[in-house]
C-alpha positions as MATLAB code, in Angstrom:
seq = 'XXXXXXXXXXXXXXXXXXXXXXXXXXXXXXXXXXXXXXXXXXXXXXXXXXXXXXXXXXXXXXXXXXXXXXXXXXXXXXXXXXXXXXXXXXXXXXXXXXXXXXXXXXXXXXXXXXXXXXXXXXXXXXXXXXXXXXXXXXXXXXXXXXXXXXXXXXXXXXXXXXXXXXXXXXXXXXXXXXXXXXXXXXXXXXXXXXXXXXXXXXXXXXXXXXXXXXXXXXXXXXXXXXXXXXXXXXXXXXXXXXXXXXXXXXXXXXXXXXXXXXXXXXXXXXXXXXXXXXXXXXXXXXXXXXXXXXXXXXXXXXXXXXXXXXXXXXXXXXXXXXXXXXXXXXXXXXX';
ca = [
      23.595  -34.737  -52.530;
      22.934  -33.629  -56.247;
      23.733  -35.874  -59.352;
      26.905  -34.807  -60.082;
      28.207  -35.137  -56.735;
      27.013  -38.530  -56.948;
      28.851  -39.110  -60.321;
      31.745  -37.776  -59.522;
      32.126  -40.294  -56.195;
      31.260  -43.368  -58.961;
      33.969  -41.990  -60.771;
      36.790  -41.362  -58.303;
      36.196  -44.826  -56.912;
      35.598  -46.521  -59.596;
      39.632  -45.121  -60.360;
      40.268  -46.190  -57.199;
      38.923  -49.842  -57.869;
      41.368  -49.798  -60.923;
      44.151  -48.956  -59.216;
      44.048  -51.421  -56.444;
      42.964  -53.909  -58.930;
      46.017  -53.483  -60.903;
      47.982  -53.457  -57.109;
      46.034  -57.089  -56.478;
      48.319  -58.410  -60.085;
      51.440  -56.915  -59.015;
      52.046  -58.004  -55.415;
      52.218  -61.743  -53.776;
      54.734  -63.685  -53.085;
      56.017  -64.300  -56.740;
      56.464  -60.755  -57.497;
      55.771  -59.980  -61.281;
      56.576  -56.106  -63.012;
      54.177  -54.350  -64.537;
      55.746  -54.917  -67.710;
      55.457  -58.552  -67.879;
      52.061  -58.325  -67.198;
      51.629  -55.743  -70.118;
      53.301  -58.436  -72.063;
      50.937  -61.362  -70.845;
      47.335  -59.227  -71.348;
      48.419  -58.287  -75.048;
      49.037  -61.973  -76.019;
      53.299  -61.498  -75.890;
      53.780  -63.881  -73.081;
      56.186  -65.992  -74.767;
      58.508  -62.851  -73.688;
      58.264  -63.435  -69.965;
      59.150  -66.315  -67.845;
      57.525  -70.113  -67.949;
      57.057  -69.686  -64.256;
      55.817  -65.696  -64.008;
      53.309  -66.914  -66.869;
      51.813  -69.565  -64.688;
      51.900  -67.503  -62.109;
      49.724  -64.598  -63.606;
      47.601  -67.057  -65.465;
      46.641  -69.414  -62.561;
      46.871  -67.904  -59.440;
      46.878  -63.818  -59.559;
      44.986  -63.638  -62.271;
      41.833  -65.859  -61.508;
      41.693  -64.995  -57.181;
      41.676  -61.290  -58.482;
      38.897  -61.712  -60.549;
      37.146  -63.566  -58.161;
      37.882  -60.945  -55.094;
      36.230  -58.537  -57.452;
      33.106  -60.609  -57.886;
      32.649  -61.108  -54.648;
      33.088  -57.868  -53.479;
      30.502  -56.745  -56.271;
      28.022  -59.231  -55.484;
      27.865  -59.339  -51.720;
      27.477  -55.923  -51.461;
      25.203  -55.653  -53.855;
      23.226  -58.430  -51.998;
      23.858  -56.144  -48.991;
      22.039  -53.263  -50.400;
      19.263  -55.168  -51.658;
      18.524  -57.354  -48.218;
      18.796  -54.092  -46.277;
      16.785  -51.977  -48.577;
      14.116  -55.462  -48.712;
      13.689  -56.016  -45.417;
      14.205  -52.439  -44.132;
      16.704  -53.182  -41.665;
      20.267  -51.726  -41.218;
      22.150  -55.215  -40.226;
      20.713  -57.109  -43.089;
      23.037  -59.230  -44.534;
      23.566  -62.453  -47.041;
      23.241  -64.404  -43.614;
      19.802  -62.859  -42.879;
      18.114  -65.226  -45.058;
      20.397  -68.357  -44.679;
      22.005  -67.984  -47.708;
      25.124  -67.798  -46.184;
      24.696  -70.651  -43.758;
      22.647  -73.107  -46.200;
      26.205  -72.561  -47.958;
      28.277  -73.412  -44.864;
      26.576  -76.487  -43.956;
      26.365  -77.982  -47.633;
      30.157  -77.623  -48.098;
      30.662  -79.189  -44.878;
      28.160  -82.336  -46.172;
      30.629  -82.004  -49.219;
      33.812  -82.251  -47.397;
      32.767  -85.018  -44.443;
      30.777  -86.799  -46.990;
      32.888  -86.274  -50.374;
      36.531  -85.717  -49.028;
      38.616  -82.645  -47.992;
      39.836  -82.378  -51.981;
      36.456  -83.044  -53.612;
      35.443  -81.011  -56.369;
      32.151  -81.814  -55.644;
      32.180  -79.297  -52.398;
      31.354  -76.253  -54.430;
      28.153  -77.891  -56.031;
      27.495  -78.820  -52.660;
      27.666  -75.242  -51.459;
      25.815  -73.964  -54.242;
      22.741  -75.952  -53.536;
      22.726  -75.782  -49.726;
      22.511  -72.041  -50.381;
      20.035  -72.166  -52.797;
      18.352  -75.198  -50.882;
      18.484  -73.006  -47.759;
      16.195  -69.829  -49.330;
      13.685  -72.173  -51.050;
      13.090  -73.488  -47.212;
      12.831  -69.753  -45.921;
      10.270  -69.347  -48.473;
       8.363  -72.092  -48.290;
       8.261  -71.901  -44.184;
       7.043  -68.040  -44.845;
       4.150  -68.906  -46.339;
       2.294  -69.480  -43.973;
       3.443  -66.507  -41.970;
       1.238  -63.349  -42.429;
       0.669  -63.019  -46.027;
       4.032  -63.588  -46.456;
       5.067  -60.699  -45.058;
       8.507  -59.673  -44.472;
       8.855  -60.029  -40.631;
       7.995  -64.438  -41.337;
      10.767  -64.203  -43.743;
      13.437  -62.780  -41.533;
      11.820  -65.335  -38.876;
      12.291  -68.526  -41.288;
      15.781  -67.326  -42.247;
      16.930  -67.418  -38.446;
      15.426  -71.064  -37.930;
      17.023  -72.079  -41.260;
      20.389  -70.422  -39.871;
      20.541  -72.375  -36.871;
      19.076  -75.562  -38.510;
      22.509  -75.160  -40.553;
      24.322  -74.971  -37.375;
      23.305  -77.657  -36.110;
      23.936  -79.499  -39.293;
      27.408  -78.265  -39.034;
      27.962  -78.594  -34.955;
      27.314  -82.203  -35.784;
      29.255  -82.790  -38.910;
      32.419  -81.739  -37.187;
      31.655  -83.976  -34.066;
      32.041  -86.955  -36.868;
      34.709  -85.749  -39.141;
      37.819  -87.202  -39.420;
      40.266  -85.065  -37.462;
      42.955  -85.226  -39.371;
      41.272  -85.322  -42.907;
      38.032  -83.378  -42.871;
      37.832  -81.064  -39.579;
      40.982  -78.310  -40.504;
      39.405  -78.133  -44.563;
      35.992  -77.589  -42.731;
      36.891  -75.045  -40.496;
      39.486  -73.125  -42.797;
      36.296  -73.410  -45.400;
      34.126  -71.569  -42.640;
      36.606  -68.715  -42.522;
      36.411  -68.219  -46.279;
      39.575  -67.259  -48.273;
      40.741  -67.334  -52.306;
      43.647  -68.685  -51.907;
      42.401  -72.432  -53.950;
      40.313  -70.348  -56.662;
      41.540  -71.159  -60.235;
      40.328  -70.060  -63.169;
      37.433  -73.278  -63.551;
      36.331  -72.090  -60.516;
      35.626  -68.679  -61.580;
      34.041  -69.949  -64.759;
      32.030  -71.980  -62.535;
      30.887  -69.093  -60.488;
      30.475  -66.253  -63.785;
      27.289  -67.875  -65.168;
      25.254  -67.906  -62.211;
      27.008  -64.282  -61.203;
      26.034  -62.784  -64.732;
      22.515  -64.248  -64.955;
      21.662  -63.004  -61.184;
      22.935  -59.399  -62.037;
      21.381  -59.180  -65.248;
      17.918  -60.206  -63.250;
      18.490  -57.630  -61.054;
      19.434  -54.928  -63.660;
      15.870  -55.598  -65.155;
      14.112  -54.996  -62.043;
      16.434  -52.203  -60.876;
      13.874  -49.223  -60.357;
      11.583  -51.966  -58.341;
      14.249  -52.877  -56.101;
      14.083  -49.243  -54.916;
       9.958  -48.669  -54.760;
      10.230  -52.082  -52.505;
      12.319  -49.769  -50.003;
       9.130  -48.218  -49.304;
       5.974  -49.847  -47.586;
       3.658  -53.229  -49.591;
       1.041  -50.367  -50.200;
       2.848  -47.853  -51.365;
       4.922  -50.182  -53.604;
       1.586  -51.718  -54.859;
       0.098  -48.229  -55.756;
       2.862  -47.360  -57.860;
       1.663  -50.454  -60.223;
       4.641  -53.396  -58.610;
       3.469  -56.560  -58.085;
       5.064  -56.848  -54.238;
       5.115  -60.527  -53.857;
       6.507  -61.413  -57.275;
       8.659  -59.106  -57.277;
      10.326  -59.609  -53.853;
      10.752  -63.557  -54.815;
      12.745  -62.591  -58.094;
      14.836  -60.390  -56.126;
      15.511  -63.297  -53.553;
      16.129  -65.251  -56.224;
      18.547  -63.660  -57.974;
      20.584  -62.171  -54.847;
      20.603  -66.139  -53.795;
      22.045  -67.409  -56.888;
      24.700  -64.783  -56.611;
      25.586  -65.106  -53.127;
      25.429  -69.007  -53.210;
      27.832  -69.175  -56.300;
      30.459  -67.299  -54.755;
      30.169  -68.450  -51.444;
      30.079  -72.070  -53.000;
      34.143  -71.462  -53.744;
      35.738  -68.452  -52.018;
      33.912  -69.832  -48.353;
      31.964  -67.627  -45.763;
      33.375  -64.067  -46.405;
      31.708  -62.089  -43.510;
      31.144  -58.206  -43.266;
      31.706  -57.286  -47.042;
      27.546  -57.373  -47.300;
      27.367  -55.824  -44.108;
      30.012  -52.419  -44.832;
      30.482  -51.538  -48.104;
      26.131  -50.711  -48.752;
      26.344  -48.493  -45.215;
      29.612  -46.912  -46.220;
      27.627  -45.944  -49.814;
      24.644  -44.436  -48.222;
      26.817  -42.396  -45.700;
      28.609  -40.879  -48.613;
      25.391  -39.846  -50.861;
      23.154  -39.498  -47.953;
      20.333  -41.790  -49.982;
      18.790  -44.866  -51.046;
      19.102  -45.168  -55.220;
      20.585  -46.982  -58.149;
      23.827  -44.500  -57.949;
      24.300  -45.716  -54.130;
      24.158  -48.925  -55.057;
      26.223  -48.686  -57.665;
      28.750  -46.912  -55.691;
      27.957  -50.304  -52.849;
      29.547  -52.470  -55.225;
      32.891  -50.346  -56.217;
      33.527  -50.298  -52.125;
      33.097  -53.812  -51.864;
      34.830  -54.497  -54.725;
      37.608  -52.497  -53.059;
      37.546  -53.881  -49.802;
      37.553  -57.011  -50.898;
      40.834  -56.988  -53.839;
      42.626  -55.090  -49.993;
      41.846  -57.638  -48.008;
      42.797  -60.278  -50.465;
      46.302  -58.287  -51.279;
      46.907  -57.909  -47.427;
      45.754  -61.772  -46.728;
      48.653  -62.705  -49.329;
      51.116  -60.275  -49.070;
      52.028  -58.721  -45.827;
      52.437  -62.189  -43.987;
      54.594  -65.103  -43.972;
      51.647  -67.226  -44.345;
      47.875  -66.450  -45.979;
      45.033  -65.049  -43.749;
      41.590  -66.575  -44.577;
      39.725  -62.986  -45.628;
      37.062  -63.048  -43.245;
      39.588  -62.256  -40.226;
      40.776  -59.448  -42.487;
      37.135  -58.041  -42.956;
      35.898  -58.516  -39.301;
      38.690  -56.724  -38.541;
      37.581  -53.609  -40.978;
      33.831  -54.458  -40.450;
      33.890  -54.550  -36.272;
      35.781  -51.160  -36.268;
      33.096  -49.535  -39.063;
      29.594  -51.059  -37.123;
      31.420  -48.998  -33.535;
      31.384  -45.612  -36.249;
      28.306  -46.404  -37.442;
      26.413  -46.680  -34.225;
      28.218  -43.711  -32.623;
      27.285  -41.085  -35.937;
      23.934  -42.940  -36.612;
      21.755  -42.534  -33.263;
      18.681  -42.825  -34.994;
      19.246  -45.856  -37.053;
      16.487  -45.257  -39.737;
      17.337  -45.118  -43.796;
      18.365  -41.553  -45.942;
];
């Protein structure tokens, strides 16, 4: 696929982000017209109701900014881990990421309460706490190779497990276990706008990392010595990349819980519509998850009587997509 082709799917889905974006502010429960919310953005919300202000300000408003981040950043992460480690079912959880997260918000809530605002920060530095573990137990794989990282992730995953299996053998049943286990599913339906302040920093700063090493990201998709003879430093490289990709998955895991599939879809989806590996399939990777995730949050919220945690909702587009995948892709190798 040419350029332009290329553009013109950024563009036509990047539209389509918009409009489903500005679908995400109109629908829930509380319904609220387009007009009002007009009204609100261009500083007039003294027009509108007390309650459709609150509304808009502190619940539709914040969980749709957040859906948006973490559909950016997880399948951005996605494309990265899968390009990284050359392998077509890389996800966040590959690494641990995902699971150091798990298992230091369930320390949070056993050890800090159900309602502790501590969880997040918990979270956030099980995740990160998780991939310096990986990388240290690597180390002394194979010169560091990328086979003893995927290795050291696994043990790290099920080291959280276990952490986890046996926090919810001691929680309190009726105080800590239902929190833990409606954490594990993941869902937006708590975020608030500190919480997406709290996750922006770390979101921004592990983007803008990987914006300045975007055209290494892609030479890494080819082998250590071929990557080294086009002048990049492979190791150094590889554990900036980790880095950043970490911070961003671990901050918004740390408050929207384990969102499954999202990593996994939207970076497959992108490379079956340009038919490569580049910056403009990645880019496109991050306007599909972005999309996938502001639908599952608007269908989580507002086609039942009660609020499905989103990673049902995505297993249930994700399982569906990995069938398609496996039946059109028989040779399982990267454009």
């Amino acid at each position: 696929m040419n350029g332009k082709k290329e553009n013109r799917l950024i563009y036509i889905f990047g539209i389509a982000l918009l409009c489903f974006t500005g679908i995400a502010l109109l629908i829930g429960k509380y319904p609220i017209s387009l007009d009002e919310i007009v009204k609100i953005l261009t500083g007039r919300g003294h027009e509108v109701a007390g309650v459709t202000y609150d509304v808009f300000m502190r619940l539709r408003l914040p969980r749709t900014l957040m859906a948006l981040m973490a559909g950016v950043g997880l399948s951005l992460a996605g494309y990265i881990y899968q390009l990284l480690f050359k392998n077509i079912l890389a996800s966040p959880d590959l690494i641990g990421v995902a699971s150091g997260a798990n298992a230091g918000a369930a320390v949070g809530i056993v050890m800090m309460g159900a309602g502790s605002i501590l969880v997040p920060i918990y979270a956030f530095l099980g995740g990160i706490g998780a991939v310096l573990l990986v990388l240290f137990f690597s180390k002394n794989g194979h010169k560091n190779s990328l086979a003893s990282i995927v290795l050291s992730g696994i043990v790290i995953s099920a080291m959280a497990e276990a952490v986890i299996m046996v926090l919810k053998l001691f929680a309190d049943p009726n105080r800590e276990l239902a929190p833990l286990e409606y954490w594990s599913m993941g869902g937006l339906s708590a975020i608030t706008f500190s919480k997406v302040l709290w996750v922006f920093p770390f979101f921004a700063a592990g983007m803008a990392a990987l914006f300045f090493v975007r055209y290494q990201i892609t030479i890494l998709g080819l082998s250590n010595e071929e990557a080294a003879a086009l002048g990049v430093r492979v190791g150094l490289t590889r554990t900036v990349i980790l880095a950043a990709t970490t911070i961003i998955v671990s901050a918004i895991v740390s408050v929207t819980g384990l969102i499954t599939f999202i990593g996994l879809v939207a970076p497959h989806a992108a490379r079956m519509l340009t038919q490569k590996s580049n910056l403009k399939t990645a880019a496109l990777a991050c306007i599909l998850g972005g999309i996938l995730m502001v639908m599952a949050d608007c269908a989580s919220r507002g086609f039942f009587d009660i609020e499905i945690p989103i990673s049902i909702l995505t297993s249930l587009i994700g399982a569906p997509f990995l069938v398609l995948l496996m039946i059109k892709r028989r040779d399982w190798r990267f454009y």
